[in-house]
N, C-alpha and C positions, 0 to 999 in steps of 0.2 A: 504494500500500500504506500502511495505516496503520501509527502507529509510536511507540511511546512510551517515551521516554527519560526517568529518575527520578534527578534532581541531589540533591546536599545541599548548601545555599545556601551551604555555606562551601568547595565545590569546582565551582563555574560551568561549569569547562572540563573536566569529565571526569565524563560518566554512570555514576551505579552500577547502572544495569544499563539494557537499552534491549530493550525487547518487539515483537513484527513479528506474532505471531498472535495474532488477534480476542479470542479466548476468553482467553488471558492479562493481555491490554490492557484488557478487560470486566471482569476478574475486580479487577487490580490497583485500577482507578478504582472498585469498587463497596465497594471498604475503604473509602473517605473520603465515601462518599454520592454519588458520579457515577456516572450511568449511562450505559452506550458502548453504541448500539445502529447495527448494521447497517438501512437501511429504502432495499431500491431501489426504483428510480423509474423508469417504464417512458416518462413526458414528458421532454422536453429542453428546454434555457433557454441562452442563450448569454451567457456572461460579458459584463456591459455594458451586458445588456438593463436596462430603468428596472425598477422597485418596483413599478408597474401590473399591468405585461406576465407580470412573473413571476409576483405574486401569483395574476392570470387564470391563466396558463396552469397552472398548478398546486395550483388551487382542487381537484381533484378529488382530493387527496393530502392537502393543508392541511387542511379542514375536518375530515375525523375526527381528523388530526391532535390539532390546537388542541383538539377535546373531549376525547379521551384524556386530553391532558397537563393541561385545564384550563387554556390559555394562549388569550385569545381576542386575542391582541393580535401585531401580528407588523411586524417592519420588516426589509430587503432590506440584504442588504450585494453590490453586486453591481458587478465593476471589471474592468476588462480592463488592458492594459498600455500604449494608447489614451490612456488617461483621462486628462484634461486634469488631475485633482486626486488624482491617485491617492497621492502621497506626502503631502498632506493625509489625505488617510486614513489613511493608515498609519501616520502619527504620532499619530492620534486614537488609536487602539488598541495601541500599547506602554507606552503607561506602564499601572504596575500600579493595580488598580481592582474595584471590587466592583459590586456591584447589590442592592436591596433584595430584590428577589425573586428567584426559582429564573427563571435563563434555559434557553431550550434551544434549541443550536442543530443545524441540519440543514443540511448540503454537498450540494446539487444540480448543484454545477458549480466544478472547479476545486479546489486545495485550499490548507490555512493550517493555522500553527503557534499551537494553544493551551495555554498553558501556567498551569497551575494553582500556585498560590503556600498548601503544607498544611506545616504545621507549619514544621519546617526545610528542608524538604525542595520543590521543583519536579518538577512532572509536567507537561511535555512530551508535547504530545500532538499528534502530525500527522497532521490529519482531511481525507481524501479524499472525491469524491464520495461520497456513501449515506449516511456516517458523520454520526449524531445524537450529541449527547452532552446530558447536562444539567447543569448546573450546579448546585448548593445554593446560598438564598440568602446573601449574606457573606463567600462563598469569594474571596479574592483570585486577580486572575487579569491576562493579557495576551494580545493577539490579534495576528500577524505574518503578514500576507498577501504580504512579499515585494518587492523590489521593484519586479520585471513582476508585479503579480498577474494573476490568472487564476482569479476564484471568483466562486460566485452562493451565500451562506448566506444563509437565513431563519431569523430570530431571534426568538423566539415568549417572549412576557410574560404573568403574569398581571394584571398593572394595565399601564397606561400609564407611569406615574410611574417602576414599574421598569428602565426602558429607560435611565434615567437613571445615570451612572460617578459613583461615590462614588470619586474616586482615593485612594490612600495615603500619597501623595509621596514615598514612597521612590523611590531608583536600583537598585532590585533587577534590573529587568526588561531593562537594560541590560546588565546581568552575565553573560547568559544569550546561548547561540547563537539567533540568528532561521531564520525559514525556509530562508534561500538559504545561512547558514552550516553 
């Protein structure tokens, strides 16, 4: 289930309010420019699998995808709880960070704790398989897959370059409960 919890960064440890159904969770993020979109997916992928495999076997979903959104650029975040480097990753994506471009990602498999860093405030966002969200370009943000992850998201760019974490160097995003918390 997805789930979105909305901090005020000067209260870390207690949600001011936390949302469980779509339409509320859709509605909240599309105040700030996010869009939270349900998109199932009738292929399967197994946490773990390489950047290839997924790509392929999910080419028939991606392509109208990527022209809809206009993102012809895509990379694989895909970990099992196996994975020799899986807390490398996952420290890759906690500290808070931006992107030049509008990212969007989509959960094929497994799920993580997104959390958007708007105004004063954190939005918490725990995206399950299906769940698309997108992001605005600039938006600060942080990604907590956990520390067994268990997710396959495809992350879709309009440039290459955007792919790229402009971090913020703040300690914000440690302030914040993670996925397992």
């Amino acid at each position: 289930m997805s789930i979105l919890s909305v901090y005020s960064v000067s209260t870390p440890d207690l949600p001011n309010k936390v949302l469980t159904h779509f339409e509320d969770i859709a509605a909240t993020l599309a105040e700030h420019g996010v869009r939270f979109e349900r998109r199932p997916l009738q292929a399967s992928v197994q946490a773990g699998a390489g950047q290839d495999e997924v790509l392929q076997a999910l080419a028939a979903v991606l392509d109208p995808l990527m022209s809809e959104w206009g993102t012809p650029h895509a990379d694989v975040i895909s970990l099992d709880r196996d994975h020799p480097q899986r807390q490398q990753w996952r420290e890759k994506f906690l500290d808070e960070h931006s992107h030049a471009g509008r990212e969007v990602r989509y959960f094929v498999a497994g799920r993580g704790l997104l959390s958007l860093h708007i105004e004063g405030y954190v939005y918490a966002v725990q995206c399950e398989k299906h769940d698309l969200i997108a992001v605005p370009a600039g938006m600060a943000r942080w990604f907590d897959m956990g520390e067994a992850p268990r997710l396959v998201v495809i992350r879709l760019f309009e440039q290459p370059q955007d792919q790229a974490a402009q971090y913020t160097g703040t300690e914000l995003a440690r302030c914040f409960p993670g996925l397992d918390t």
